[in-house]
C-alpha positions in Angstrom: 22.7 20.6 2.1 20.6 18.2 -0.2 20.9 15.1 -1.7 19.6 15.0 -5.5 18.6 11.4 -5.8 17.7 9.9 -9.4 14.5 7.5 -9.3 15.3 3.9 -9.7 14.0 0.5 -8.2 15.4 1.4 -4.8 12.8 4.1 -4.3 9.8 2.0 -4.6 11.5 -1.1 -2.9 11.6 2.0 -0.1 15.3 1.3 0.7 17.6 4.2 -0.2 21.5 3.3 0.0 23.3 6.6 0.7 26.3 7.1 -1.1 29.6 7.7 1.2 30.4 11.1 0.1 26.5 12.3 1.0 26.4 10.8 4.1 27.8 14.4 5.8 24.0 15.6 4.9 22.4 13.3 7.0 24.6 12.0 9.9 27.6 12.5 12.5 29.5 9.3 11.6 31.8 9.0 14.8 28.3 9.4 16.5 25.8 6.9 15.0 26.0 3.1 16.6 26.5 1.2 13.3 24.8 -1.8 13.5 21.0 -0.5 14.9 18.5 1.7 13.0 16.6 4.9 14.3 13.2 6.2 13.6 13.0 9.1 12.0 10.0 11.7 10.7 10.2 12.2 6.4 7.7 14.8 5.1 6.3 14.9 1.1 4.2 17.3 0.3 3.1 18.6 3.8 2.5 15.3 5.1 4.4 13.3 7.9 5.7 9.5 7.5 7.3 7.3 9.2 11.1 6.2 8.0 14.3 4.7 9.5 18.2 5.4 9.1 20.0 2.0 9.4 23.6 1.8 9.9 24.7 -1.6 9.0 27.9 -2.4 9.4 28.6 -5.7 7.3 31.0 -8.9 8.4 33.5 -7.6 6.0 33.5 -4.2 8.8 32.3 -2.2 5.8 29.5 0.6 6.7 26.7 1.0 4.7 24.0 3.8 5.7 20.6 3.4 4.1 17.3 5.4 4.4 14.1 3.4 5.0 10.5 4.5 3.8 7.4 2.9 4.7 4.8 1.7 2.6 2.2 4.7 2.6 5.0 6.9 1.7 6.2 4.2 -1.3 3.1 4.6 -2.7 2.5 8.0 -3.3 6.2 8.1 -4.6 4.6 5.8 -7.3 2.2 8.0 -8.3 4.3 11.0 -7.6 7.0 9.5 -10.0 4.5 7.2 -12.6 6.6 7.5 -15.5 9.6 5.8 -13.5 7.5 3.1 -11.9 6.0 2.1 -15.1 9.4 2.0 -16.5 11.0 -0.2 -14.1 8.3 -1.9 -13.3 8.6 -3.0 -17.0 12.4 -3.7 -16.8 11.3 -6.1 -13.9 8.7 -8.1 -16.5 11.6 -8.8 -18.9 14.0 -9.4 -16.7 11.4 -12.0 -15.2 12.6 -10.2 -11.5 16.6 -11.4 -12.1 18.3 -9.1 -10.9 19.3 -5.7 -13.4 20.3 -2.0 -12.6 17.7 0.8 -13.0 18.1 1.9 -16.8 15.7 5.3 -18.0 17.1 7.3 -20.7 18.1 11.0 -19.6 15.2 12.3 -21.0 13.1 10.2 -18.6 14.9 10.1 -16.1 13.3 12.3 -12.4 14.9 13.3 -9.7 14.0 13.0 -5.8 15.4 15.9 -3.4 16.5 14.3 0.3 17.1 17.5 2.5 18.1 17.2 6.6 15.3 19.4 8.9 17.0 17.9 12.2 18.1 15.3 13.6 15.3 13.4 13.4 13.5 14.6 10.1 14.2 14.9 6.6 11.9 16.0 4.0 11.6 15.2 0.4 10.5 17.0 -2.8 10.3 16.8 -6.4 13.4 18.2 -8.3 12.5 16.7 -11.6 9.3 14.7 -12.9 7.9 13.8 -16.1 4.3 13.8 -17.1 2.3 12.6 -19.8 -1.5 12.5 -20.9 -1.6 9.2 -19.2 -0.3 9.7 -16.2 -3.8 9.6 -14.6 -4.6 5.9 -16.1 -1.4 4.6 -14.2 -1.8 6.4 -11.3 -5.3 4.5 -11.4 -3.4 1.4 -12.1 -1.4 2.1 -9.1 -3.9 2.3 -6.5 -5.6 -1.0 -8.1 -2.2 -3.1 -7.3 -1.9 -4.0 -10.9 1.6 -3.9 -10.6 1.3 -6.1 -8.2 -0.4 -9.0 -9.5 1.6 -8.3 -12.9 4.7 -9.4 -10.7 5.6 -13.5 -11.9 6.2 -13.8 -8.2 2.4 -12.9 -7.2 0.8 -15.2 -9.8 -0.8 -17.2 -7.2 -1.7 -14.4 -4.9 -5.6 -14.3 -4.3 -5.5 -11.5 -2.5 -3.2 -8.4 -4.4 -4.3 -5.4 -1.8 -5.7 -5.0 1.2 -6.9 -1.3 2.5 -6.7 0.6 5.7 -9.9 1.4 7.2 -11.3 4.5 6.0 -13.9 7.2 6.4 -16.9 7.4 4.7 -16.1 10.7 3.4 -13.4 8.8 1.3 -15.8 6.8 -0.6 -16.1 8.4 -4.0 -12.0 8.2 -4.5 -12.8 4.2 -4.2 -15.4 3.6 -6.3 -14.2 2.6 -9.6 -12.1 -0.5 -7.7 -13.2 -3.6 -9.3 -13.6 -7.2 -8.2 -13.1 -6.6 -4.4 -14.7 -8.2 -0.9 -15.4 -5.2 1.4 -16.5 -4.8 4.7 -18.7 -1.5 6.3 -19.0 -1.1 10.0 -21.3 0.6 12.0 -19.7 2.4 14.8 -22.3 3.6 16.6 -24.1 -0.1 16.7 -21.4 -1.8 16.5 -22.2 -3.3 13.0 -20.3 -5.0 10.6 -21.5 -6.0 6.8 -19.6 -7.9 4.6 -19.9 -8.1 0.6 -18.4 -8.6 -2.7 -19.0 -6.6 -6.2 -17.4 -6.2 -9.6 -17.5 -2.4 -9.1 -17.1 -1.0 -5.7 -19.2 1.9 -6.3 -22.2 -0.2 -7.4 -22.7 -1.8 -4.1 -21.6 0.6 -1.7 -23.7 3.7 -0.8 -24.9 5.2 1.8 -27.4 4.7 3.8 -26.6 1.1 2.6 -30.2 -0.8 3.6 -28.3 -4.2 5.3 -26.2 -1.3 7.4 -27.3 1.7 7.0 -25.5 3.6 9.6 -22.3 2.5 8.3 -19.2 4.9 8.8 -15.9 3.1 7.7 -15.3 0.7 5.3 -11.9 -0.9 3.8 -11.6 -3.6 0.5 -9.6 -6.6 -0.7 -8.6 -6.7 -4.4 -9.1 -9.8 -6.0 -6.1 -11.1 -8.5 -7.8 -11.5 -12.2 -6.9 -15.0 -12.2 -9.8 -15.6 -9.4 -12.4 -13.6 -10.1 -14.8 -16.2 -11.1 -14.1 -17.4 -6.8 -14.8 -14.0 -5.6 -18.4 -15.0 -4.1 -16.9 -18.2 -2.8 -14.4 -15.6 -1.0 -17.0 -13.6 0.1 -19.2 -16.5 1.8 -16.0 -18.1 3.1 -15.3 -14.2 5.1 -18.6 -14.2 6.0 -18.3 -17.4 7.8 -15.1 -16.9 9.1 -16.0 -14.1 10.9 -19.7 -15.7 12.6 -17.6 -18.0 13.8 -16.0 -15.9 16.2 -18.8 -12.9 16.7 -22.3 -12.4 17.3 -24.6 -12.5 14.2 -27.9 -12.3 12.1 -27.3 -15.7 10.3 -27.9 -17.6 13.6 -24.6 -19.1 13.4 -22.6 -20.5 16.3 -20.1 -18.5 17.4 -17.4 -17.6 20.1 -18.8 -14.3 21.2 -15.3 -12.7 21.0 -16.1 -9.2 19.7 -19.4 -6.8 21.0 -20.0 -6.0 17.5 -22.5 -8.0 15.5 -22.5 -9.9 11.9 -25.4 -8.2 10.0 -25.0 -10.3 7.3 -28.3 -12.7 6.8 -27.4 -14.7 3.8 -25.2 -17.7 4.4 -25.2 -19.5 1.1 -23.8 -22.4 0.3 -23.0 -23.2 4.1 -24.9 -25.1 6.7 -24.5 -25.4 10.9 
C-alpha cells in the first residue's frame, strides 16, 4: 500500500502529519506506544536517511501520527520538488510567515509517494513533478540558502549556511558559492587553513600553496546584508581558533587540539 502525498510546506518543514485513514500503511495502532517516537530508515533515490514516526497523543487524548525527515533528506526534496519550494516559499514572503495553508494550482501542483518496506523503513519517490527551463537556477539558489536569508525571520542572521565537511573530490560542485569563510584541513599533517573569498572557486584549489596537502574542506555562507564584514569574519575565526590550538601566527594558545593553525597573517589583531 502507498500513500500519495501532495507537496506543501509540511514537506520541507520535514514534518509529515499522516492522515487517520492512511495510517493502516504505516503502523499497528493497538501496537505503537503513543506518546514516544521511533527511528526509522527512509530511502530517495537509492540513498538511506535517517527519519522518525512520532506518535503523539495530545491532552485532549487525541492521536496524531506524524513522519519526521531530517535535514539532508529536506533538502534534496527542495530540489527534487523546486517548483513547489519556490512557490510556497513565496506564499511565506507575503504572508510575512503568518500562518496560511499550502495553495498551488492543480497544474502545479507534485506529488510525493510514501510506500512501507518494513517495519522500520519506508521509501519515497516521485509520483508527479514539474520542471521548467529554470529549474537549474533555483536549484542553485537552493544550495546557496537564499531562501534562507530571504525569510523576515533570518534578517539578522550573519551566518545563512554552514556545510558538512567534505572530500576534496567534491570541490568543483562548490565552486560558484559566493561570499563564504572556509576552512581546508590537512589530514595527514594535521593542518588547518582558514580563509574568506567572494567566489569559492577563486581561492580554493589544489595544491593550495598556505596548505597544500589539504583533503577536506567545508564553508559558511555569508547573509548579503554583511558582506562588506566578511574579512572581519574571517580574522575574527582565525583568532578564535589560535586561541585554542597550535599555530604559525605565534599566538598564545591552549594547546587543545594536535592539529596546527597554518594561517600566518593576523591582521588587524595584536597579543
Amino acid at each position: 500500500m502507498e500513500y500519495y502525498k501532495k507537496i506543501d510546506k509540511s514537506t520541507f518543514d520535514g514534518r509529515i502529519t499522516v492522515p487517520k485513514k492512511y495510517w493502516i500503511y504505516f503502523i499497528d495502532v493497538n501496537k505503537e506506544t503513543w506518546g514516544t517516537h521511533r527511528k526509522i530508515s527512509i530511502k530517495f533515490k537509492n540513498k538511506k536517511y535517517i527519519g522518525k514516526f512520532s506518535f503523539v497523543l495530545q491532552s485532549t487524548g487525541r492521536k496524531v501520527f506524524q513522519i519526521f525527515l531530517d535535514t539532508e533528506l529536506v533538502k534534496v526534496l527542495k530540489k527534487e520538488f523546486i517548483q513547489s519550494y519556490i512557490a510556497i516559499e513565496s506564499q511565506k514572503l507575503l504572508n510575512k510567515n503568518r500562518k496560511f495553508h499550502t495553495e498551488l494550482i492543480g497544474g502545479s501542483q507534485e506529488v510525493i509517494v510514501f510506500e512501507k518496506l518494513n517495519e522500520t523503513e519506508i521509501e519515497l519517490s516521485t509520483f508527479i513533478k514539474v520542471e521548467t527551463p529554470y529549474d537549474n537556477l533555483f536549484k542553485h539558489l537552493v544550495d546557496s540558502n537564499v531562501f534562507g536569508w530571504l525569510s523576515l525571520e533570518k534578517q539578522d542572521q550573519m551566518i545563512t549556511k554552514y556545510t558538512r565537511w567534505m572530500d576534496i573530490s567534491e570541490l568543483k560542485k562548490h565552486e560558484d558559492q559566493n561570499h563564504v569563510v572556509y576552512y581546508l584541513i590537512d589530514e595527514i599533517k594535521k593542518e588547518l587553513y582558514i580563509g574568506s573569498a567572494t567566489r569559492l572557486g577563486d581561492r580554493v584549489k589544489v595544491g593550495r600553496k598556505e596548505i597544500p596537502g589539504w583533503n577536506k574542506f567545508m564553508y559558511a555562507i555569508i547573509h548579503p546584508k554583511f558582506h562588506q564584514y566578511i574579512k572581519e569574519i574571517e580574522y575574527h575565526t582565525i583568532m578564535s581558533f589560535a586561541a585554542f590550538m597550535k599555530n604559525n601566527g605565534n599566538k598564545a594558545n591552549c594547546g587543545i587540539s594536535d592539529y596546527t593553525l597554518v594561517n600566518k597573517d593576523y591582521k588587524y589583531y595584536r597579543d
